[in-house]
Backbone as CSV, one residue per row, in Angstrom:
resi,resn,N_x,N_y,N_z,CA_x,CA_y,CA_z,C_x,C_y,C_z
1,UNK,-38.286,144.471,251.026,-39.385,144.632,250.078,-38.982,144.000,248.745
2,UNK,-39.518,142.899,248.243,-39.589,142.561,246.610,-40.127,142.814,245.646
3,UNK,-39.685,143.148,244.756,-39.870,143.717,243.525,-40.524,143.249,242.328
4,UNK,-40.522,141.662,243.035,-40.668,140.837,241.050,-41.274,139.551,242.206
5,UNK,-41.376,138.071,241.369,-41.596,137.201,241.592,-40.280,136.722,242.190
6,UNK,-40.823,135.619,243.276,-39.371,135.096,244.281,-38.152,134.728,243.266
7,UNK,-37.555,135.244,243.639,-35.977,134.540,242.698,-35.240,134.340,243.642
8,UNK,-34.193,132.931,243.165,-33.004,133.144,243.881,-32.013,132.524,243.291
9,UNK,-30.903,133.001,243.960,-29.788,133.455,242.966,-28.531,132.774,243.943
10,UNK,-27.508,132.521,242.705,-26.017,131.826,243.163,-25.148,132.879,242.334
11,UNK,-24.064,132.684,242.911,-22.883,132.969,242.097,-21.630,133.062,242.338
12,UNK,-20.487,133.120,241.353,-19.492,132.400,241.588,-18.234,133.203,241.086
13,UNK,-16.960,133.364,241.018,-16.371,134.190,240.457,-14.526,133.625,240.932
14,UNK,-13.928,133.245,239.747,-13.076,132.132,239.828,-11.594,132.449,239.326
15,UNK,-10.551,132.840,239.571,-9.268,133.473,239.317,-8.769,133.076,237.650
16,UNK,-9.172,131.252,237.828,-8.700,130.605,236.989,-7.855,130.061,237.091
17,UNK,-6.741,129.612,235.891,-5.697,128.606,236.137,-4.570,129.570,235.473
18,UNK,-4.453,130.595,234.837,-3.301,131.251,233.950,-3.285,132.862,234.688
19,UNK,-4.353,133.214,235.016,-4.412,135.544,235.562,-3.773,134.812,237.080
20,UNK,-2.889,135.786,237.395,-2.410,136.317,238.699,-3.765,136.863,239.549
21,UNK,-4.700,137.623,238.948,-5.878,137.693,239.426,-6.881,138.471,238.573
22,UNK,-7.619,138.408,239.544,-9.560,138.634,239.329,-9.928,139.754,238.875
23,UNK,-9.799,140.189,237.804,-10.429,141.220,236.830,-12.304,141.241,236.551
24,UNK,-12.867,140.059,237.125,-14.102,140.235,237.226,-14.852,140.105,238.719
25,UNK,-16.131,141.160,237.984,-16.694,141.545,239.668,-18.377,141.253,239.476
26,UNK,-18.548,140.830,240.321,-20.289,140.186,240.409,-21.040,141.222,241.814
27,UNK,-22.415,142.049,241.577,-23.288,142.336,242.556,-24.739,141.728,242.361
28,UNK,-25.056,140.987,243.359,-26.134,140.500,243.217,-26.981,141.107,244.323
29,UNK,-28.246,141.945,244.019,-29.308,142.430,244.659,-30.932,141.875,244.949
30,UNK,-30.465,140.529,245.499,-31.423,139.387,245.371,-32.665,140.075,245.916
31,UNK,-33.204,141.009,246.696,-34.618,141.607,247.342,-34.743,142.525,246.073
32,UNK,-33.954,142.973,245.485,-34.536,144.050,244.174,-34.705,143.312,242.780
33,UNK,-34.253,141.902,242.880,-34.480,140.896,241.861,-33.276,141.420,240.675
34,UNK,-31.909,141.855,240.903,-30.950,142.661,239.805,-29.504,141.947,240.217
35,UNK,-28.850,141.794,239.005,-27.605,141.231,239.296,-26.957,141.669,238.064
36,UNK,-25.462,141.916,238.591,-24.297,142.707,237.656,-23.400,142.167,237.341
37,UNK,-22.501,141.965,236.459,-21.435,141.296,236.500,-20.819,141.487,235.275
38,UNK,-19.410,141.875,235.676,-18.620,143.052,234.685,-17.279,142.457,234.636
39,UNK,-16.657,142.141,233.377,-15.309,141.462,233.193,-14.366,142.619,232.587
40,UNK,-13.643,143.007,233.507,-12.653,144.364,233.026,-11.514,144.075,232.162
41,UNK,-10.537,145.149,231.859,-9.655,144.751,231.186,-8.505,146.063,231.433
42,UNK,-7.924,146.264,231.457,-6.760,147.390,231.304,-4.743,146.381,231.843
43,UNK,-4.709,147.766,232.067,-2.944,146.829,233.133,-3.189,146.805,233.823
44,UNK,-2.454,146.203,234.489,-2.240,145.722,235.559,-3.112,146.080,236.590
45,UNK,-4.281,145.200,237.080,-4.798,145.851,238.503,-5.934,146.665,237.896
46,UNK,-5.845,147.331,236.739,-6.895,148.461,236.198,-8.074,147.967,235.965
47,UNK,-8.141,146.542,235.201,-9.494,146.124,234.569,-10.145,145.429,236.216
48,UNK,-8.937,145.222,237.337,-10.161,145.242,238.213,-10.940,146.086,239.042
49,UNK,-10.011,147.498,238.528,-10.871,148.749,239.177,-11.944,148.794,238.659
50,UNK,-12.032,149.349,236.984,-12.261,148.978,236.386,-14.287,148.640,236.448
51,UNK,-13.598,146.839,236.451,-15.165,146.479,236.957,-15.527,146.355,238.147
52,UNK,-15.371,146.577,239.439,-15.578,146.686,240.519,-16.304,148.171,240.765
53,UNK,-15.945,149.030,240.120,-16.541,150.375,239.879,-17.615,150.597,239.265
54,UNK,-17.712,149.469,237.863,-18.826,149.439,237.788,-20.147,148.539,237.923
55,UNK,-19.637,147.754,238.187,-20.252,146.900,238.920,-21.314,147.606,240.652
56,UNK,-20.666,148.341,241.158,-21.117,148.696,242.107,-21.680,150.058,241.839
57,UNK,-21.509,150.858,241.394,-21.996,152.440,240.837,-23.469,151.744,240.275
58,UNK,-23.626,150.745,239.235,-24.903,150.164,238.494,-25.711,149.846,239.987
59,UNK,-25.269,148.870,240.525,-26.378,148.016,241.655,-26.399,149.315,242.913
60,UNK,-25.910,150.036,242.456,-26.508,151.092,243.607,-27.744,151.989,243.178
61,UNK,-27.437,152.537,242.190,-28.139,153.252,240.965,-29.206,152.681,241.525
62,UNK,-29.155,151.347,240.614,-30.818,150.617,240.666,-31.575,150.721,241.891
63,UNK,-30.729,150.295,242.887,-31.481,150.362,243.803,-31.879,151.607,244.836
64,UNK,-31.364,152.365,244.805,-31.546,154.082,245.149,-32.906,154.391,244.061
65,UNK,-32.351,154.149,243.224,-33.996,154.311,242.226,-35.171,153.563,242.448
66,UNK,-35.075,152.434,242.481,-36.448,151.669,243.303,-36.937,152.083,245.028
67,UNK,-35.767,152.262,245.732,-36.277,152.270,246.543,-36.708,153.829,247.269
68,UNK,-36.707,154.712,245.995,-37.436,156.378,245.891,-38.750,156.063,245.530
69,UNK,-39.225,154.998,244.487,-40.518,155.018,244.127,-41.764,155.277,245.261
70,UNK,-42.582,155.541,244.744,-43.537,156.226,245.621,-44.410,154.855,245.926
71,UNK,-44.763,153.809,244.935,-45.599,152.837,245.390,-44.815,151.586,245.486
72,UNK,-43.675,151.186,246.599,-43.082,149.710,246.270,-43.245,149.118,245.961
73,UNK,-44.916,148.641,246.881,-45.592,147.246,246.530,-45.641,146.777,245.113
74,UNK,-45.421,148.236,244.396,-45.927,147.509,242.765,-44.740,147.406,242.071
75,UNK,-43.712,147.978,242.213,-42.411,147.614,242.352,-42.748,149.005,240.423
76,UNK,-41.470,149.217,239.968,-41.171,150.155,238.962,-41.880,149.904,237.633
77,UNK,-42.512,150.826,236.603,-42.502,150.070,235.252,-41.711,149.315,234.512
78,UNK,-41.904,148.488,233.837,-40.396,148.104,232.866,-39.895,149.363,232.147
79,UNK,-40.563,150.355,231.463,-39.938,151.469,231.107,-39.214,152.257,231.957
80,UNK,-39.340,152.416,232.937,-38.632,153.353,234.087,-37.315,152.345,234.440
81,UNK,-37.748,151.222,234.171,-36.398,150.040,235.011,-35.094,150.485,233.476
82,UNK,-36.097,150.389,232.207,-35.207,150.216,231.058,-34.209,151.543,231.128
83,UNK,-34.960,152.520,231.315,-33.886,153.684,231.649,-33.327,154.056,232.607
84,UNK,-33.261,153.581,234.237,-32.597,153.325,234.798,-31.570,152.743,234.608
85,UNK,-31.534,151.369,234.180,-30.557,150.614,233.868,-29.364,151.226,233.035
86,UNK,-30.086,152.228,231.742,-29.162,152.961,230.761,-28.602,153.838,231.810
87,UNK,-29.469,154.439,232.372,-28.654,155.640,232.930,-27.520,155.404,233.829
88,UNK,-27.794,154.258,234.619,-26.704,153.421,235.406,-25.343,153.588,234.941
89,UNK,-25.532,152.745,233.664,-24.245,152.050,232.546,-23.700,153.649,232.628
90,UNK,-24.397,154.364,231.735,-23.699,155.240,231.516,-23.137,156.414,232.767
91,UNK,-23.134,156.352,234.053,-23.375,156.781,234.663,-21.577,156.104,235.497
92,UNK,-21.405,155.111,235.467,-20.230,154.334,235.527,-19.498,154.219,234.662
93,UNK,-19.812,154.351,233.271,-18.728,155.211,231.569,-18.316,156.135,232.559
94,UNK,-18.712,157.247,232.615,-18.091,158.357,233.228,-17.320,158.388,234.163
95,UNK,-17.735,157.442,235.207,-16.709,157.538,236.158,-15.763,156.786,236.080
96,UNK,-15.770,155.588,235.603,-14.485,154.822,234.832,-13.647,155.907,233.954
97,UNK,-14.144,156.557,232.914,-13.471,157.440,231.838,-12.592,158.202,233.063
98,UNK,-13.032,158.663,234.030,-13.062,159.417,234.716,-11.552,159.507,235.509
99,UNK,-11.917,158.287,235.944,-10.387,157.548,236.765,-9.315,156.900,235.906
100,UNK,-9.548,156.456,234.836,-8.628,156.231,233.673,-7.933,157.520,233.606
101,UNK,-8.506,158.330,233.100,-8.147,159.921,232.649,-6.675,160.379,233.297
102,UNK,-7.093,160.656,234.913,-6.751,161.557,236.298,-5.656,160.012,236.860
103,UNK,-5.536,158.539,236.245,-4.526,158.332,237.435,-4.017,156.932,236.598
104,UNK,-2.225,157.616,236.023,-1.806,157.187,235.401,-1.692,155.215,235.332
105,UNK,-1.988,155.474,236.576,-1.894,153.606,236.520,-3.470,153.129,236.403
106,UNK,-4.533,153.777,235.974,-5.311,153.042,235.184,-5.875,153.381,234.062
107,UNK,-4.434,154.518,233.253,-5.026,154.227,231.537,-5.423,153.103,231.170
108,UNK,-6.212,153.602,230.081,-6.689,152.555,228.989,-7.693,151.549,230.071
109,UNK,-8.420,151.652,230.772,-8.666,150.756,231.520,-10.336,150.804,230.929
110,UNK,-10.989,149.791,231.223,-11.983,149.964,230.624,-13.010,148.560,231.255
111,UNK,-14.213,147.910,230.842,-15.121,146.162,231.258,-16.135,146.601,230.239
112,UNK,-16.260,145.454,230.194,-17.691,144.748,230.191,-18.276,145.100,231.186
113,UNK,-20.034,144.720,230.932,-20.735,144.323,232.247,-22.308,143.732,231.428
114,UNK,-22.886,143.009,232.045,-24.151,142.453,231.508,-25.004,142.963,233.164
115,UNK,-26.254,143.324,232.923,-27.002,143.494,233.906,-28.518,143.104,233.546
116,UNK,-28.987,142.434,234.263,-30.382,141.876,234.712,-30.980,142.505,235.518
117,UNK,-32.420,142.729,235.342,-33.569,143.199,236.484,-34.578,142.690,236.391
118,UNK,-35.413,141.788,237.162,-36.379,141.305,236.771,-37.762,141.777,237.567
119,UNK,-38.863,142.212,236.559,-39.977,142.789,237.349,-41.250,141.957,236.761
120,UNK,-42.063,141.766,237.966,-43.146,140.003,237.340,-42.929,139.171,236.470
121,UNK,-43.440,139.254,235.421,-43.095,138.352,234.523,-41.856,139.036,233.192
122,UNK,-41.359,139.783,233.554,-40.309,140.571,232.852,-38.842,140.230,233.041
123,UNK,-38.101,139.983,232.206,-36.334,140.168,232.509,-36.189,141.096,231.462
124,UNK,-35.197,142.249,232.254,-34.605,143.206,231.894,-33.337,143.228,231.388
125,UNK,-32.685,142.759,230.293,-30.930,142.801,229.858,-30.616,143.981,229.255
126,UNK,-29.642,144.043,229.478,-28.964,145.337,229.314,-26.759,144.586,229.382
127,UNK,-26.796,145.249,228.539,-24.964,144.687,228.485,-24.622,145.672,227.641
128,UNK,-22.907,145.227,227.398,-21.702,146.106,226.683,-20.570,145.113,226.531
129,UNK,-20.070,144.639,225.033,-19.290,144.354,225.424,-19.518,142.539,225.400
130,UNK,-18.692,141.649,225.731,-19.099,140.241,225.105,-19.033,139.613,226.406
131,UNK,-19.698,139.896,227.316,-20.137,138.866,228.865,-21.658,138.813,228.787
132,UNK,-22.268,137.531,228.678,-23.440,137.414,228.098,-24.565,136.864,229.090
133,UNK,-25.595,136.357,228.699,-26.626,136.099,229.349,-27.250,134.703,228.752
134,UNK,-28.182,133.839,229.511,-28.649,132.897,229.000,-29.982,132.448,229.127
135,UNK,-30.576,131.964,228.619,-31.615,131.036,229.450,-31.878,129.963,228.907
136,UNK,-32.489,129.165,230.047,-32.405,127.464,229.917,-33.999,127.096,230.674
137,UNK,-34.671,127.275,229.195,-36.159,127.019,229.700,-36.714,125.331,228.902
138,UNK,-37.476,124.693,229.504,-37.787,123.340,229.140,-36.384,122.738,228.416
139,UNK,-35.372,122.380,228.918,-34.638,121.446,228.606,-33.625,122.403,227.652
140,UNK,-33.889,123.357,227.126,-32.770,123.620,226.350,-32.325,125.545,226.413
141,UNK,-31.449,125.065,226.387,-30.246,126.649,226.499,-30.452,127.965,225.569
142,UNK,-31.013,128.884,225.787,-30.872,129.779,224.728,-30.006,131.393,224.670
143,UNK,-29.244,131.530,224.049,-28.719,132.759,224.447,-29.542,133.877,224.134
144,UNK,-29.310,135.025,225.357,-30.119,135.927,225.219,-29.655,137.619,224.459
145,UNK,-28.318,137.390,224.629,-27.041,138.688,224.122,-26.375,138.487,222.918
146,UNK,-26.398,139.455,222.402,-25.020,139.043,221.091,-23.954,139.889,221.501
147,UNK,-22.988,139.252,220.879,-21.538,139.662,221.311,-21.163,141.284,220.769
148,UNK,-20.710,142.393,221.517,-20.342,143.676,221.103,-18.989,143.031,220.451
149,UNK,-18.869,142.492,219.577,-16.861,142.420,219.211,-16.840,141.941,217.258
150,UNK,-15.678,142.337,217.349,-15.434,142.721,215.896,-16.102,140.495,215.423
151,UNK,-15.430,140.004,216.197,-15.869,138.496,215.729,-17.539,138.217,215.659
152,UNK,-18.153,138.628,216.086,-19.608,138.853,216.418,-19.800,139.156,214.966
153,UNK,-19.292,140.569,214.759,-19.631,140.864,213.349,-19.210,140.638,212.280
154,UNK,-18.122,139.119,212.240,-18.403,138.599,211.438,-18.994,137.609,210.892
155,UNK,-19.515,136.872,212.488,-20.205,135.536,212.676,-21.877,136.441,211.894
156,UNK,-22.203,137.359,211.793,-23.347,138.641,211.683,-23.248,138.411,209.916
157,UNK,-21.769,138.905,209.465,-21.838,138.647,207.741,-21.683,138.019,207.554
158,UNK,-21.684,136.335,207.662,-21.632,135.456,207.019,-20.317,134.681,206.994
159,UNK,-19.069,135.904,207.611,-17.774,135.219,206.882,-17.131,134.111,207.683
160,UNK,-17.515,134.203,208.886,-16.992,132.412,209.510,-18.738,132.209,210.473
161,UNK,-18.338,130.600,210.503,-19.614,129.938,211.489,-19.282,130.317,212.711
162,UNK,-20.207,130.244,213.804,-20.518,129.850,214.978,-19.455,128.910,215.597
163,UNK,-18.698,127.672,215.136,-17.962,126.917,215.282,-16.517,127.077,215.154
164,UNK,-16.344,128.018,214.027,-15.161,128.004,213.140,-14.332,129.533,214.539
165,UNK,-15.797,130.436,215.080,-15.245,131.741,215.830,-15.029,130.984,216.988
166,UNK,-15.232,129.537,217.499,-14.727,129.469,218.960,-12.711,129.098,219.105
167,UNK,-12.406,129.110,217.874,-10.836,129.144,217.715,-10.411,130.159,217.107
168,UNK,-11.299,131.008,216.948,-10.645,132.136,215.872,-9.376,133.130,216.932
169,UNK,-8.457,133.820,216.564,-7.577,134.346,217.225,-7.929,135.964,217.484
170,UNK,-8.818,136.003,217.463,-9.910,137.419,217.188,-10.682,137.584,218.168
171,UNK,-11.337,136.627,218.874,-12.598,136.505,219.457,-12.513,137.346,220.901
172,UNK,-11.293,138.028,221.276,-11.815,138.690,222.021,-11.531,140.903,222.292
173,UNK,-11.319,140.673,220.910,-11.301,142.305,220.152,-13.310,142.482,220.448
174,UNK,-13.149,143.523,221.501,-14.580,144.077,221.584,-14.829,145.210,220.977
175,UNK,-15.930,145.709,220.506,-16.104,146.893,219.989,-16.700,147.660,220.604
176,UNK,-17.075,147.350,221.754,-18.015,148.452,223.062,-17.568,148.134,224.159
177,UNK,-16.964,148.937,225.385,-16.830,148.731,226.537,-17.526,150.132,227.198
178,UNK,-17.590,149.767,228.747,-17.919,150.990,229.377,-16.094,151.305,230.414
179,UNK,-16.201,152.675,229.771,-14.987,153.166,230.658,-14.011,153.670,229.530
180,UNK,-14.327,153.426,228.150,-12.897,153.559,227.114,-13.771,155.268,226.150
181,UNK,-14.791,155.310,225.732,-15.234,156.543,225.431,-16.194,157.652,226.050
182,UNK,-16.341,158.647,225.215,-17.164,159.535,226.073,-18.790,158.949,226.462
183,UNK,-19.322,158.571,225.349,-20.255,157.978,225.116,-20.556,156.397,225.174
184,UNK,-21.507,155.829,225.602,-21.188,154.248,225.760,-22.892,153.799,224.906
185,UNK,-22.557,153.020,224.264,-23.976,152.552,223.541,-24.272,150.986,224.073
186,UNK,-25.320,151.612,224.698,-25.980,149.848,225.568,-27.138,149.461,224.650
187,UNK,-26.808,148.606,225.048,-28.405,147.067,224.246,-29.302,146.731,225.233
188,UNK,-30.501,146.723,225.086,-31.003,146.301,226.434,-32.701,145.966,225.337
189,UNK,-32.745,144.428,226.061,-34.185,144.372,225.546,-34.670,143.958,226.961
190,UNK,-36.320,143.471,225.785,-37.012,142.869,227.630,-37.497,141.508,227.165
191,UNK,-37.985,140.700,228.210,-37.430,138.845,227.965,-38.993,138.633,228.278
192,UNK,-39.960,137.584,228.547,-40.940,137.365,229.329,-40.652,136.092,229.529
193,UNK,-40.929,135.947,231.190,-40.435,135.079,231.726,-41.274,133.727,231.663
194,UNK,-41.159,132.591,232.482,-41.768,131.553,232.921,-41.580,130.948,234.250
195,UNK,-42.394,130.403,234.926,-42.224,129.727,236.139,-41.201,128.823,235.404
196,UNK,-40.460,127.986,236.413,-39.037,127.404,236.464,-38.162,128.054,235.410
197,UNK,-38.275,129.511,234.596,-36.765,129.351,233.826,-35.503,129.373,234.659
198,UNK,-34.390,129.041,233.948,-33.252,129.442,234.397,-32.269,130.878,234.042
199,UNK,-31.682,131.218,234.312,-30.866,132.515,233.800,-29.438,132.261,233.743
200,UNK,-28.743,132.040,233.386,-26.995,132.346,233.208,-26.198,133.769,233.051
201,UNK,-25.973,134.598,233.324,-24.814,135.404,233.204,-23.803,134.640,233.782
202,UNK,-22.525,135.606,232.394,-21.279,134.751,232.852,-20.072,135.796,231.918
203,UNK,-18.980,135.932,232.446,-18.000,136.121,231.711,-17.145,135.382,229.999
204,UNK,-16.631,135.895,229.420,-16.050,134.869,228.927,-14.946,134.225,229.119
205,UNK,-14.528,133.857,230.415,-13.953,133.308,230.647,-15.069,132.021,230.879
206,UNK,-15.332,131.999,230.319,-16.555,130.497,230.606,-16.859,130.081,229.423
207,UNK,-17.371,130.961,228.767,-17.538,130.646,226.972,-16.804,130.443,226.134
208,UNK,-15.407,131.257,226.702,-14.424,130.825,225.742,-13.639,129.177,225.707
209,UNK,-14.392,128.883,227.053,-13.498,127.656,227.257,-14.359,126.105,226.694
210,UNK,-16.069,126.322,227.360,-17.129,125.664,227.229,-17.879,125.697,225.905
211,UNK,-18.194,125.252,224.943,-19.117,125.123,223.717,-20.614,125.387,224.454
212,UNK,-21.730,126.054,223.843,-22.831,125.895,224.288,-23.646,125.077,224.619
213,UNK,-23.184,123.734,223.854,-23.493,122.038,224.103,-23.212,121.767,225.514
214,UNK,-22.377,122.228,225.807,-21.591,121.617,227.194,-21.867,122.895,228.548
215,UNK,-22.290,123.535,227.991,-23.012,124.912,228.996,-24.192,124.256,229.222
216,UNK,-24.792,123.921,228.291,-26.800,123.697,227.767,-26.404,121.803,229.040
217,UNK,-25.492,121.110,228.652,-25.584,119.366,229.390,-25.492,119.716,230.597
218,UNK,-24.513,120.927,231.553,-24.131,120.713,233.059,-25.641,122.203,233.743
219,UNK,-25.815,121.916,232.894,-27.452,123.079,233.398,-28.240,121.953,233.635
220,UNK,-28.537,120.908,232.443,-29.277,120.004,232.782,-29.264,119.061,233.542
221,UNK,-27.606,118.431,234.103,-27.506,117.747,235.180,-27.509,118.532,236.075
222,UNK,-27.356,119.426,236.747,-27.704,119.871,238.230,-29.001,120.424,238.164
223,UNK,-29.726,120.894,237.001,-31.305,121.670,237.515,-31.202,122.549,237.795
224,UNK,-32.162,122.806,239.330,-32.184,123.660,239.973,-31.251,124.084,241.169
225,UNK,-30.426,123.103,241.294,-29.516,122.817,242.634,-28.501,124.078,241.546
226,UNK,-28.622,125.167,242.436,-27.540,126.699,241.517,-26.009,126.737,242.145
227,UNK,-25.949,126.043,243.515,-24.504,126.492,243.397,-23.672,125.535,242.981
228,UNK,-24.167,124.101,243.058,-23.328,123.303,242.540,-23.062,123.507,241.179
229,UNK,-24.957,123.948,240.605,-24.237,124.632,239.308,-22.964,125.513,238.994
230,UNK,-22.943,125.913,239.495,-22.137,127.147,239.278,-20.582,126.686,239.363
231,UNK,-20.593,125.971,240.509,-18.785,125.153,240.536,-18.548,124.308,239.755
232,UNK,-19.542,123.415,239.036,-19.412,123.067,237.913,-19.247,123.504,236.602
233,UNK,-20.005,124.645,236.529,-19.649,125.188,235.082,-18.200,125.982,235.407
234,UNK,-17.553,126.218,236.121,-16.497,126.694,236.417,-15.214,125.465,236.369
235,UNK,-15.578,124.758,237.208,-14.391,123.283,237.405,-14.329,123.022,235.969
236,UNK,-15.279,122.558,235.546,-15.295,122.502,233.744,-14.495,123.281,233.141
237,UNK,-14.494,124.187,233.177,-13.804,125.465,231.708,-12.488,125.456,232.556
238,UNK,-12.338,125.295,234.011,-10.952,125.162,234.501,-10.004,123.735,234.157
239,UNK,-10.840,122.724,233.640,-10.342,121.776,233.007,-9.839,121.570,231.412
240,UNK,-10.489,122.796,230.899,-10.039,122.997,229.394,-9.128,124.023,229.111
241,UNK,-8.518,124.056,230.277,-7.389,125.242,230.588,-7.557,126.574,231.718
242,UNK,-8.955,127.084,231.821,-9.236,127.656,233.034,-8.101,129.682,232.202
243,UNK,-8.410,129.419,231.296,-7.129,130.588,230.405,-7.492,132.241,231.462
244,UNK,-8.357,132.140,231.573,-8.901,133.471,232.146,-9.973,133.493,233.448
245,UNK,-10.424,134.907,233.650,-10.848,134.758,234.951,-12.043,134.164,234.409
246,UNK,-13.172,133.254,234.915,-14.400,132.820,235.139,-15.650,133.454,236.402
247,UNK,-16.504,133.525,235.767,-17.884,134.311,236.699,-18.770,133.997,235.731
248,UNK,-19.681,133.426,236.956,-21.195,132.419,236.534,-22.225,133.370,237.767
249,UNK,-23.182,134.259,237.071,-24.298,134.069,238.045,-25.502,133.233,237.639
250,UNK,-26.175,132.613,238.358,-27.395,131.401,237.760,-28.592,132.058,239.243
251,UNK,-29.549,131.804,238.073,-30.855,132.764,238.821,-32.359,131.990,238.744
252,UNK,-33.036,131.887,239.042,-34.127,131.085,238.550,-35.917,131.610,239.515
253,UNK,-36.686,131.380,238.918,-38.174,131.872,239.567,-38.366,131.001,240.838
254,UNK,-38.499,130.834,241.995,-39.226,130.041,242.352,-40.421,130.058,243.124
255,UNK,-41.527,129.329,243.788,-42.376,129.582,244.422,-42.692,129.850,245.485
256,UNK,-43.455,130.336,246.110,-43.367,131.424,247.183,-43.016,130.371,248.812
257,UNK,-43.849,129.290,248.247,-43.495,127.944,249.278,-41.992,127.638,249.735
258,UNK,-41.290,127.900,248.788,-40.371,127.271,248.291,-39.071,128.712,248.104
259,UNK,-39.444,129.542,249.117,-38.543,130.681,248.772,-37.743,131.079,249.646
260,UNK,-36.365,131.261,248.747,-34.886,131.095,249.314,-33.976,132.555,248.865
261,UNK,-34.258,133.582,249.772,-33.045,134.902,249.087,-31.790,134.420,249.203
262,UNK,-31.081,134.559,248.018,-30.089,134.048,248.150,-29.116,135.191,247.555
263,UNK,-27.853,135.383,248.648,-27.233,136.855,247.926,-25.731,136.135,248.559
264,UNK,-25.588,135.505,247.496,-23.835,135.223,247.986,-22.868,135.769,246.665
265,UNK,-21.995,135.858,246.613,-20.480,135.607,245.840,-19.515,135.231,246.100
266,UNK,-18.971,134.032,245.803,-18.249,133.649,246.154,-16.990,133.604,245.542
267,UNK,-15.642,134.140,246.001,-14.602,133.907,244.869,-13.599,132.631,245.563
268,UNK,-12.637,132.152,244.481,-12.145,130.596,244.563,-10.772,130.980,243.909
């Protein structure tokens, strides 16, 4: 049963060239039109409990909740999706806090996560934390998230550019995660869509490596073709050092003629 207008979806999730391993985790729920993707952090092994926990606690949530509704066909309100989604996040705070707490090898452990839901002409964001979202409608790239991290807020007062924070030695001090307090404060707006947009979620292991110039050019050479997208925006940032883990999901409307569920992840 679908929920929204046909979408379909790629995605990708990449070790890198410097981590021993994969601290980020991608769920994509291509028939409920929702996709997750959470870049952890703790010691060793922790930030990939971490986000794998929540990553999967969220895309279950959602979908246990849609698929209770009483009328499918019409699929949820955006208000009911918007607090779902919160209740999700926070719902995986807890149980992250939870397992940090009770088992000494994953103090301090804590992610990110950005989550999407899309219902007709609606996208649903919701994040924590600096793994962001995009869209790339008529030719050009727009971001849809601002960064939870102390650099955010200063790119916010004025005191360095946009340019000056992609070298800053700061840029990845966050000020919100889910899994590190009792309480977790999510952002979540709502988007209105268009036939052909595109969507980006991605870690920063992608942003930190790629300028938005060079995110916004390899969107525009592949289009609509999503998985090549996706190994491309990855091979890329693995060529400017590859410093951390990388995860690209790319999502897009398409027509009903022309419709492809697509529910992969692939890791490399």
């Amino acid at each position: 049963m679908s929920y929204q207008r046909v979408l379909e979806f790629a995605a990708l999730s990449d070790t890198g060239l410097v981590r021993s391993h994969n601290e980020d985790a991608i769920v994509v729920c291509a028939d409920y039109g929702c996709a997750v993707l959470a870049d952890g952090m703790g010691g060793y092994n922790a930030g990939e409990v971490a986000s794998a926990m929540t990553a999967q606690i969220i895309a279950e949530y959602l979908c246990s909740k849609m698929d209770a509704i009483w009328f499918p066909s019409m699929g949820p309100r955006p208000l009911a999706m918007a607090r779902w989604m919160t209740e999700s996040i926070e719902q995986a705070n807890r149980n992250v806090l939870y397992t940090a707490l009770t088992n000494p090898e994953c103090a301090g452990m804590g992610t990110t996560v950005v989550v999407a839901c899309c219902l007709q002409d609606k996208l649903l964001l919701a994040h924590v934390g600096d793994s962001r979202a995009y869209r790339y409608r008529a030719g050009e790239l727009t971001r849809l998230t601002q960064d939870h991290s102390v650099l955010q807020e200063q790119i916010n007062a004025g005191l360095v550019t946009e340019e000056e924070a992609r070298y800053s030695s700061i840029k990845n001090l966050i000020t919100r995660a889910v899994g590190t307090l009792e309480e977790v404060h999510t952002e979540l707006h709502t988007h209105h869509t268009e036939e052909e947009d595109l969507y980006l979620m991605c870690s920063d292991g992608l942003t930190d490596m790629l300028g938005h110039d060079e995110i916004q050019s390899l969107i525009r050479q592949y289009g609509t073709e999503l998985q090549p997208c996706a190994e491309a925006l990855i091979d890329a940032a693995k060529d400017r050092g590859g410093l951390d883990n990388i995860s690209v999901v790319l999502f897009r409307l398409v027509s009903e003629e022309n419709k492809s569920w697509l529910q992969r992840t692939f890791t490399r």
